[in-house]
Biopython code that builds the backbone (N, CA, C, O; Angstrom):
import numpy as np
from Bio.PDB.StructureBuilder import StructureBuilder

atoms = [
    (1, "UNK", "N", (4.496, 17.002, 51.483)),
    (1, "UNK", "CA", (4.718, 17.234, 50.078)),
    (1, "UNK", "C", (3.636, 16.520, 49.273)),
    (1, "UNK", "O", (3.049, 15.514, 49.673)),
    (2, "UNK", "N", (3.455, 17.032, 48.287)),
    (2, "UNK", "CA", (1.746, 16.555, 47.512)),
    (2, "UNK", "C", (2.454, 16.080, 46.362)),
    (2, "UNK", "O", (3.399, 16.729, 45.914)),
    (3, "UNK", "N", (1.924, 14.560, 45.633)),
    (3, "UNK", "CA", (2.496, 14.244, 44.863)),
    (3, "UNK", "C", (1.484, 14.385, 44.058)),
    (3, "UNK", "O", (0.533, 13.607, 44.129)),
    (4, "UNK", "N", (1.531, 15.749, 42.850)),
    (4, "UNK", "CA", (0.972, 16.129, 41.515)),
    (4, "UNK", "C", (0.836, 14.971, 40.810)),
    (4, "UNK", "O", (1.533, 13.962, 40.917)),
    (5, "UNK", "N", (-0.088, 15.159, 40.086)),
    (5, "UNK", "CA", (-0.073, 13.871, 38.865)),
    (5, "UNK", "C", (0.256, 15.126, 37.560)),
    (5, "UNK", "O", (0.492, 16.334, 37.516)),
    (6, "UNK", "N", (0.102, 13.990, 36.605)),
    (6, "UNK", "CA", (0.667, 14.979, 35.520)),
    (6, "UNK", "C", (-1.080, 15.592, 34.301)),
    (6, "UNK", "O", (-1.448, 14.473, 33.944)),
    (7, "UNK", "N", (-1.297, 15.805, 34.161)),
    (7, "UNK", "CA", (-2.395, 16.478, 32.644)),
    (7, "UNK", "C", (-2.449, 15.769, 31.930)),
    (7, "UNK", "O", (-1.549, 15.645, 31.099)),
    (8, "UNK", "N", (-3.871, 14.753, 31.954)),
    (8, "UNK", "CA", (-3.715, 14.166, 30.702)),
    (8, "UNK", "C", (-3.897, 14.586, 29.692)),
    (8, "UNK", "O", (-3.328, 13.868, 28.871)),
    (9, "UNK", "N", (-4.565, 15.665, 29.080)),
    (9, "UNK", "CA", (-4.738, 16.300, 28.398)),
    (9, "UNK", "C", (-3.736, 16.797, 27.659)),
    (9, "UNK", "O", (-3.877, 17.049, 26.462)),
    (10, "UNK", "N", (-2.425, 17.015, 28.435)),
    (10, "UNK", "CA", (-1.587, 17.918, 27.731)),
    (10, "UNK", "C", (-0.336, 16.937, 27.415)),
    (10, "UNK", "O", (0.617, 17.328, 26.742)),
    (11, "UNK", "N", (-0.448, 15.147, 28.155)),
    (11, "UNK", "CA", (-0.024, 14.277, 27.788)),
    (11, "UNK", "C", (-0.450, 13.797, 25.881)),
    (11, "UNK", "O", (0.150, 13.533, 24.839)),
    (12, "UNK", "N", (-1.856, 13.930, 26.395)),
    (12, "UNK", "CA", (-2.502, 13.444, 24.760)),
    (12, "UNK", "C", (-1.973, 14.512, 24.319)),
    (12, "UNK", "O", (-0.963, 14.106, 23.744)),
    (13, "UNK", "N", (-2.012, 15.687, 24.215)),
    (13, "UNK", "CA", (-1.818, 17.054, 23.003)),
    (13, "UNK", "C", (-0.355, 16.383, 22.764)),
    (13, "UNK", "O", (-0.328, 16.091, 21.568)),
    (14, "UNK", "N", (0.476, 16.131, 23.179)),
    (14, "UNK", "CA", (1.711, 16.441, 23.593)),
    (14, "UNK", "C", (1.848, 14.784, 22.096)),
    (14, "UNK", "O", (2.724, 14.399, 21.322)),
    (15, "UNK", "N", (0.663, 14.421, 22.379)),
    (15, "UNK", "CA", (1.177, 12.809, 21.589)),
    (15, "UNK", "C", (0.581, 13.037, 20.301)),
    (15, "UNK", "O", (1.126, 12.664, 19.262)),
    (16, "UNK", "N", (-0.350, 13.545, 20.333)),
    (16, "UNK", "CA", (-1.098, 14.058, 18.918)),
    (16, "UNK", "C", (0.146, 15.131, 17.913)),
    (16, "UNK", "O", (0.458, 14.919, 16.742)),
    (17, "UNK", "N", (0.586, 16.091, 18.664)),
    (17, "UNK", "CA", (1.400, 17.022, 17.916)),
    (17, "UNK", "C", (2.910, 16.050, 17.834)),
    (17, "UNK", "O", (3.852, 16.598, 17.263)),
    (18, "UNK", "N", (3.030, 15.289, 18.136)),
    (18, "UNK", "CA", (4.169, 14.718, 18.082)),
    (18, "UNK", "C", (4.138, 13.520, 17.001)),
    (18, "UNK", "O", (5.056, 13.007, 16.361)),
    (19, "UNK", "N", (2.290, 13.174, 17.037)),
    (19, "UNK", "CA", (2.725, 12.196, 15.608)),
    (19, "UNK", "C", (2.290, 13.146, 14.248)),
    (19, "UNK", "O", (1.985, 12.664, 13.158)),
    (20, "UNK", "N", (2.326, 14.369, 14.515)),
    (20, "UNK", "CA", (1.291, 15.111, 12.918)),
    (20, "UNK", "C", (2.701, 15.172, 12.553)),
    (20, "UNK", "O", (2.747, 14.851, 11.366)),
    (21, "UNK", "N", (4.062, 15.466, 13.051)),
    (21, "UNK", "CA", (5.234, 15.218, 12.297)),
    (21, "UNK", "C", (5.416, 14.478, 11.050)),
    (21, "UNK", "O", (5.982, 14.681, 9.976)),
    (22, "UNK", "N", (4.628, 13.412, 11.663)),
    (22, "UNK", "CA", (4.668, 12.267, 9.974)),
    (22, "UNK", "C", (3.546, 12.258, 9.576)),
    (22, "UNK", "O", (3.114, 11.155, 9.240)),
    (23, "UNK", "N", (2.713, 13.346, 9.461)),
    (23, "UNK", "CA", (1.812, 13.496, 8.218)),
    (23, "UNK", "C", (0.654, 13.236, 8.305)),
    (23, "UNK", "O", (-0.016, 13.147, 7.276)),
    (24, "UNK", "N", (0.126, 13.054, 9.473)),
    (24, "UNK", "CA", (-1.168, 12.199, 9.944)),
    (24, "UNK", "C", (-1.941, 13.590, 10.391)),
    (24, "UNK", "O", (-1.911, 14.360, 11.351)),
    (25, "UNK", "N", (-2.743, 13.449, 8.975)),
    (25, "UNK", "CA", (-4.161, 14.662, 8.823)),
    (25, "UNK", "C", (-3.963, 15.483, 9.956)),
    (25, "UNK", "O", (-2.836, 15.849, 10.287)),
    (26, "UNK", "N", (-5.086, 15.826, 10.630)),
    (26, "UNK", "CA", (-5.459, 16.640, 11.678)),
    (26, "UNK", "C", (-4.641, 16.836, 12.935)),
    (26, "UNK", "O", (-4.803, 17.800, 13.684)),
    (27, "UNK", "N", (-3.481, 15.578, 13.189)),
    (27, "UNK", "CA", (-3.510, 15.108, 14.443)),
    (27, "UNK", "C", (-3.065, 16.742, 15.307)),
    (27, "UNK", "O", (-3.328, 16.993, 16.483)),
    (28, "UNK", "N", (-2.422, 17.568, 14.432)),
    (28, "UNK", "CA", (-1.281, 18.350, 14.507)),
    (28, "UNK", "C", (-2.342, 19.701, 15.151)),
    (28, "UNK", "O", (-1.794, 20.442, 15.968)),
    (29, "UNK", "N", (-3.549, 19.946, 14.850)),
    (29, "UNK", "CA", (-4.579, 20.990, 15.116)),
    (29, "UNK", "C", (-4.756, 20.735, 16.656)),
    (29, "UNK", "O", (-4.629, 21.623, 17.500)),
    (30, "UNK", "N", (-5.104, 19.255, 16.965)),
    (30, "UNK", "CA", (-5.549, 18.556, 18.069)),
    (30, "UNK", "C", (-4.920, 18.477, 19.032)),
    (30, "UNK", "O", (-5.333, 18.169, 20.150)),
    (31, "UNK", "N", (-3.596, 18.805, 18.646)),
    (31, "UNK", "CA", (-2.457, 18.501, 19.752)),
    (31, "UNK", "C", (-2.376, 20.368, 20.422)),
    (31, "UNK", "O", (-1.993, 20.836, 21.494)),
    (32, "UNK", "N", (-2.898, 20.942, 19.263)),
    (32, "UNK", "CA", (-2.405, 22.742, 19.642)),
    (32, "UNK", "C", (-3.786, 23.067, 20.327)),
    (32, "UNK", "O", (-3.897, 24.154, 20.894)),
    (33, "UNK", "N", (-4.637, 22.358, 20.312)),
    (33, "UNK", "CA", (-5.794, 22.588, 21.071)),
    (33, "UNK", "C", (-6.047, 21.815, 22.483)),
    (33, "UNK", "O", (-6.544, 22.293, 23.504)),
    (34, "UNK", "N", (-5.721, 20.909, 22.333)),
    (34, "UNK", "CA", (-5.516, 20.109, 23.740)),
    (34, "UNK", "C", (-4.383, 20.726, 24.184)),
    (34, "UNK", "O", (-4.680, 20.796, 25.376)),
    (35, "UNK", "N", (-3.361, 21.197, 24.107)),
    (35, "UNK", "CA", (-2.379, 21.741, 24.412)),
    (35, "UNK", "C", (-3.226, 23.479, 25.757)),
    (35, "UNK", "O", (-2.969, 23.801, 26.917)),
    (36, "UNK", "N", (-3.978, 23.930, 24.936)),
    (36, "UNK", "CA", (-4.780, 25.401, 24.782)),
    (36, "UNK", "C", (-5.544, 24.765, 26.099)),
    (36, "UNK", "O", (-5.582, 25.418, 27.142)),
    (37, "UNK", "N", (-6.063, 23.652, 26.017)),
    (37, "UNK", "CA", (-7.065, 23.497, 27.265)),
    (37, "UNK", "C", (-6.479, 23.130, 28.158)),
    (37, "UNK", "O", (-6.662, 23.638, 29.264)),
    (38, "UNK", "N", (-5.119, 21.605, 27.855)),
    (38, "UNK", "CA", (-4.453, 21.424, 29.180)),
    (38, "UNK", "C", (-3.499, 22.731, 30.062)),
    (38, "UNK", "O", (-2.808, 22.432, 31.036)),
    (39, "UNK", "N", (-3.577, 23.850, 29.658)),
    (39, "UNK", "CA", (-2.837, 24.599, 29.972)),
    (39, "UNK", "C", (-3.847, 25.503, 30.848)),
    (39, "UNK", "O", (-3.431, 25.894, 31.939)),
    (40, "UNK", "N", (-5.065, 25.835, 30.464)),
    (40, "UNK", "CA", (-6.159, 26.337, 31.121)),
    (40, "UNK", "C", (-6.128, 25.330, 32.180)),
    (40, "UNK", "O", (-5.489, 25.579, 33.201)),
    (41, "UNK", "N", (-6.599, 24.482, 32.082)),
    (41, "UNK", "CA", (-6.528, 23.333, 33.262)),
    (41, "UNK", "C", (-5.523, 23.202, 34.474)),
    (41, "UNK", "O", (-5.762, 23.045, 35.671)),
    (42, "UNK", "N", (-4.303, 23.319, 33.785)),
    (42, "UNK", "CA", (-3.091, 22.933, 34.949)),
    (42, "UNK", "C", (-3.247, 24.945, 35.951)),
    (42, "UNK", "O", (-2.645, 25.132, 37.008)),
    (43, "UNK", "N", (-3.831, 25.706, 35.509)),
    (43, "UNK", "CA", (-3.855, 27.063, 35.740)),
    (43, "UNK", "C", (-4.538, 26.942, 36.947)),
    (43, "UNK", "O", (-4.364, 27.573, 37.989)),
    (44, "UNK", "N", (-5.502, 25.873, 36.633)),
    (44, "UNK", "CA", (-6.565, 25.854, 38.023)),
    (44, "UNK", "C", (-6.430, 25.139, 38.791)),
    (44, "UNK", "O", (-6.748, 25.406, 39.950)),
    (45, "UNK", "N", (-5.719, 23.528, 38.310)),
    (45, "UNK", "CA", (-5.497, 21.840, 39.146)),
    (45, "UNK", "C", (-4.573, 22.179, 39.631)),
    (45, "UNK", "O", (-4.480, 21.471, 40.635)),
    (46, "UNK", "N", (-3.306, 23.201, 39.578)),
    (46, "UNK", "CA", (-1.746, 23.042, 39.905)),
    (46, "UNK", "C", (-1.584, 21.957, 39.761)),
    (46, "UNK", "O", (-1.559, 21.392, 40.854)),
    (47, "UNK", "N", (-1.348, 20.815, 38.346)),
    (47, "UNK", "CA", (-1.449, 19.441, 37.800)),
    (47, "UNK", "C", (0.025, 19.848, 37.057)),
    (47, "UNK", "O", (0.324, 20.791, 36.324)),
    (48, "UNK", "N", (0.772, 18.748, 37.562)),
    (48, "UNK", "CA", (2.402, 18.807, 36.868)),
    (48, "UNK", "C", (1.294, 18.869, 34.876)),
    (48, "UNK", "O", (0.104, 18.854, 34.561)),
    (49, "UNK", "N", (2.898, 18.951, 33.958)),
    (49, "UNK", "CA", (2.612, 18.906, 32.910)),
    (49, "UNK", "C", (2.817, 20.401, 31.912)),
    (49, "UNK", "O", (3.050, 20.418, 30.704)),
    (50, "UNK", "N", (2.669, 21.461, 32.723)),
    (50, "UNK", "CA", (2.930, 22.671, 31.785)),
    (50, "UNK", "C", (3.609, 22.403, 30.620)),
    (50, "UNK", "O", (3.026, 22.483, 29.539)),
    (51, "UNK", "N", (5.161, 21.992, 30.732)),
    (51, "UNK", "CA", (6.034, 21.628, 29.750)),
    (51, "UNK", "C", (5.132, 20.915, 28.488)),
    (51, "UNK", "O", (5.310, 21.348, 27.350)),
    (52, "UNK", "N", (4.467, 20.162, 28.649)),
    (52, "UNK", "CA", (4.210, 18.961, 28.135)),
    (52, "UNK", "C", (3.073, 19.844, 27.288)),
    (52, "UNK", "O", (3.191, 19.747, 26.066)),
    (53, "UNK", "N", (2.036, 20.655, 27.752)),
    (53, "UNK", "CA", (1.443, 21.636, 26.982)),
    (53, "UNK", "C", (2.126, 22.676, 25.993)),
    (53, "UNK", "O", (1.901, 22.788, 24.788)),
    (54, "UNK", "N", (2.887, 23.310, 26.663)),
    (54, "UNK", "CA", (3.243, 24.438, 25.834)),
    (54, "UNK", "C", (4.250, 23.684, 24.607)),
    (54, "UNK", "O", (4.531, 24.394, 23.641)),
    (55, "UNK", "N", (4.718, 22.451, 24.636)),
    (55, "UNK", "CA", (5.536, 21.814, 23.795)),
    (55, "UNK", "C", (4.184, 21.463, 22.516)),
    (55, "UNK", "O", (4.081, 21.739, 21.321)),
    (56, "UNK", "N", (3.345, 20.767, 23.458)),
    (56, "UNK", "CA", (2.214, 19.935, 22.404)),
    (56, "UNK", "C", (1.731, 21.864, 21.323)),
    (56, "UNK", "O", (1.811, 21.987, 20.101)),
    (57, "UNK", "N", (1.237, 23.134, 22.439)),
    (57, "UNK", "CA", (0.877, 24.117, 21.602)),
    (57, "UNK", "C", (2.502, 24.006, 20.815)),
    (57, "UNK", "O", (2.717, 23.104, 20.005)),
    (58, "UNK", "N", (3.099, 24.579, 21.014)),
    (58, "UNK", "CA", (4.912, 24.842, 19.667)),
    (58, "UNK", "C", (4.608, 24.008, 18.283)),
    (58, "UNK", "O", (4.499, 24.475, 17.150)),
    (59, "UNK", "N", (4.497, 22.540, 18.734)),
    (59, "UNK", "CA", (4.650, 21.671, 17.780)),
    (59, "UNK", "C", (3.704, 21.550, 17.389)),
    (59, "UNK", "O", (3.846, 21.935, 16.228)),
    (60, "UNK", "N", (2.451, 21.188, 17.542)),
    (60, "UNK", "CA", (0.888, 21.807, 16.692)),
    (60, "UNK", "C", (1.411, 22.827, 15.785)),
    (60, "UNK", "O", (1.770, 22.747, 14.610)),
    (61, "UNK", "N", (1.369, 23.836, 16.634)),
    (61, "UNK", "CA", (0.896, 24.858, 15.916)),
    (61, "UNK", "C", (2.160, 25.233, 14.217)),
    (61, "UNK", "O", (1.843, 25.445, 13.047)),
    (62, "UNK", "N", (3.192, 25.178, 14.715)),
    (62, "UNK", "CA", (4.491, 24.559, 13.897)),
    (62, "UNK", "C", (3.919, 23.497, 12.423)),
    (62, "UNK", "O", (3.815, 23.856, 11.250)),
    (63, "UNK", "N", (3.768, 22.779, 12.741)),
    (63, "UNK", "CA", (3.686, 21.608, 12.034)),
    (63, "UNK", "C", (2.033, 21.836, 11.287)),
    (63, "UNK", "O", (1.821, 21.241, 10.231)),
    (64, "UNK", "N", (1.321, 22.397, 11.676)),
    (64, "UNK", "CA", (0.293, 22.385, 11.227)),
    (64, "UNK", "C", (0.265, 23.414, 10.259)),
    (64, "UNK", "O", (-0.582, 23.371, 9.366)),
    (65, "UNK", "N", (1.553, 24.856, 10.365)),
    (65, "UNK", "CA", (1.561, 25.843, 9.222)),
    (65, "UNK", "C", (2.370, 25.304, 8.150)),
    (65, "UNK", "O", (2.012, 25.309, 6.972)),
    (66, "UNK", "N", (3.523, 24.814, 8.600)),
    (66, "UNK", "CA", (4.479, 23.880, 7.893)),
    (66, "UNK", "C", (3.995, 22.926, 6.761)),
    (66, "UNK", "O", (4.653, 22.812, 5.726)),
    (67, "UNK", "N", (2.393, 21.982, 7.049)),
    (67, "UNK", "CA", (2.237, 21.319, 6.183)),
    (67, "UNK", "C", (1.004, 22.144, 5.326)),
    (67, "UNK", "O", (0.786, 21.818, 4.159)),
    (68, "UNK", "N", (0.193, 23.259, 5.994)),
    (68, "UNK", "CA", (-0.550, 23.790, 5.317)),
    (68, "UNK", "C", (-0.028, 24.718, 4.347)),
    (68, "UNK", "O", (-0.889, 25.383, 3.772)),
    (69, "UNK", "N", (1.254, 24.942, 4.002)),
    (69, "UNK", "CA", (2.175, 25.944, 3.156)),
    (69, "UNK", "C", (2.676, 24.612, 2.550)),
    (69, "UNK", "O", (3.318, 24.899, 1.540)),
    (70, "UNK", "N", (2.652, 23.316, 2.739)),
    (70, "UNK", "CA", (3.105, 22.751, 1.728)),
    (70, "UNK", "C", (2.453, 21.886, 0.475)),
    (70, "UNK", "O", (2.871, 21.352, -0.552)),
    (71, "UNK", "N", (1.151, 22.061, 1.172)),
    (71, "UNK", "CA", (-0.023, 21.728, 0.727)),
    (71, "UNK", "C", (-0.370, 22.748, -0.518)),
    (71, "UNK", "O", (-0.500, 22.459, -1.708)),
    (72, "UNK", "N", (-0.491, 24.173, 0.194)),
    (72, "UNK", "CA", (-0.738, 25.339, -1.646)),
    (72, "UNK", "C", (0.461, 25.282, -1.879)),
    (72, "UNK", "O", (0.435, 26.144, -2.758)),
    (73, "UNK", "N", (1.695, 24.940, -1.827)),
    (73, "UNK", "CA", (3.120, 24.558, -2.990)),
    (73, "UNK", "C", (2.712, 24.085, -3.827)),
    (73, "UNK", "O", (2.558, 24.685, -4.890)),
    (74, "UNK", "N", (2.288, 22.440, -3.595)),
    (74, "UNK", "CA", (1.570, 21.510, -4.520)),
    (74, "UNK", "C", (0.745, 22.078, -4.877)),
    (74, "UNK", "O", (0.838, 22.046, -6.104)),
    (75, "UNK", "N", (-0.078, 22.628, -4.605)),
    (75, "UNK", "CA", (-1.217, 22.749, -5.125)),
    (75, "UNK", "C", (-0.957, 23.658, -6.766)),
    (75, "UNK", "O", (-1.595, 23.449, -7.798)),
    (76, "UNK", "N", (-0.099, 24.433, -6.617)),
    (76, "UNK", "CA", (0.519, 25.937, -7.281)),
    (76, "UNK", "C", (1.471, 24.902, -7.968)),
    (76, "UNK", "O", (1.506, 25.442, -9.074)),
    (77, "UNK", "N", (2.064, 24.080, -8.064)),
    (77, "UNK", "CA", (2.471, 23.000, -9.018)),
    (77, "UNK", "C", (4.335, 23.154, -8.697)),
    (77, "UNK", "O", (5.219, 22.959, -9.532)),
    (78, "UNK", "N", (4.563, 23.661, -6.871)),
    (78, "UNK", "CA", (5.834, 23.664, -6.941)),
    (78, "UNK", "C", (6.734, 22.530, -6.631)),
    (78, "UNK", "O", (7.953, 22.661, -6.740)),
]
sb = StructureBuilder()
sb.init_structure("model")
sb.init_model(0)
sb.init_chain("A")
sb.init_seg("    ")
for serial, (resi, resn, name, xyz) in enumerate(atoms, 1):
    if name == "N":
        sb.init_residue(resn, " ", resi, " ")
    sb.init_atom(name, np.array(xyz, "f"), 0.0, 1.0, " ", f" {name:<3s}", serial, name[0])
structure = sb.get_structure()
């Protein structure tokens, strides 16, 4: 039995989209893109972690429309 390691990549995405929750600029783009590569990656390494990608892409990508629609609210004076 082969003991997988896990993606770091899709560890970091996974930590980036998890702090853009509270508002921290970019982190939320970074996490849906590291997410995009650790997932290419685990396709080829068979590297535990899928979960941990496709969560980091959800919540990126989520959170990053979420605050960019709340951004032209304000902006539009709502």
């Amino acid at each position: 039995m082969e003991n997988k390691k896990y993606n770091k990549p899709a560890i970091i995405g996974l930590i980036f989209s998890i702090i853009s929750i509270f508002g921290f600029g970019l982190s939320g783009i970074i996490g849906f893109i590291l997410g995009i590569v650790s997932l290419t990656q685990i396709k080829y390494t068979n590297e535990k972690g899928k979960g941990m990608a496709i969560a980091a892409i959800i919540i990126g990508f989520i959170w990053s429309i979420i605050i960019g629609v709340l951004r032209k609210l304000v902006a539009a004076g709502f």
